[in-house]
N, C-alpha and C positions, 0 to 999 in steps of 0.2 A: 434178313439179318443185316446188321449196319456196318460200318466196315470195320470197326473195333473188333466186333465180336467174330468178326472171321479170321484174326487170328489166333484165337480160341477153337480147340476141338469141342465137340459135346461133351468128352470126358472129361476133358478141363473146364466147362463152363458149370457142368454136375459138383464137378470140387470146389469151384471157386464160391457155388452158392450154400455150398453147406458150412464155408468161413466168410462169407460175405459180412463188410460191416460199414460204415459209415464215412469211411475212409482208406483211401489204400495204404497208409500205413497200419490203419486198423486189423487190414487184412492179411496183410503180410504179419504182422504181430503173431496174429491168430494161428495163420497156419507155420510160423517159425515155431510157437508152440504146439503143436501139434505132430511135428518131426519124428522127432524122439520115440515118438509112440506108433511112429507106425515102420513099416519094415520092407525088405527087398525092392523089389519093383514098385510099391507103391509110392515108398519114401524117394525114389529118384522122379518118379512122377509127379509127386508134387515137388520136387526140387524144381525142375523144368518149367511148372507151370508157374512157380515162384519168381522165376524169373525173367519170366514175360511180364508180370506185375511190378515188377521192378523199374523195369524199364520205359512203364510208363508214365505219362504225367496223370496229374490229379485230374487236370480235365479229359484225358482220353477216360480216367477211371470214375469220373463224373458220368460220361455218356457211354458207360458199360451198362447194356440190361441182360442182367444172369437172373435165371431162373433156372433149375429142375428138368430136364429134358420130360419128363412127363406131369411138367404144369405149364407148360409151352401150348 
């Protein structure tokens, strides 16, 4: 694992791949929409993991490889 992606849990790298898009503002888009819809502990979890993406640049989110913990 690279060293991006070890600031990512597995459950955050699971999430990030299922709004994964072409750009990290794309991703962030996605899972801002996506909030709304989801509820308790998961919506503070992805709030969390939102904000690790946030804080990164495009080229840390260029050299992110997310995939699926079981397509790994």
């Amino acid at each position: 694992m690279n060293r991006i992606n070890s600031n990512f849990t597995v459950e955050e790298t699971n999430l990030l791949s299922i709004y994964m898009a072409d750009s990290r503002e794309g991703l962030i888009l996605a899972m801002n929409a996506a909030l709304p819809f989801m509820e308790g502990e998961m919506r503070d979890f992805a709030a969390r993991t939102l904000e690790k993406v946030a804080h990164m640049t495009e080229a840390e989110f260029a050299g992110l490889a997310v995939y699926p913990a079981d397509e790994v």
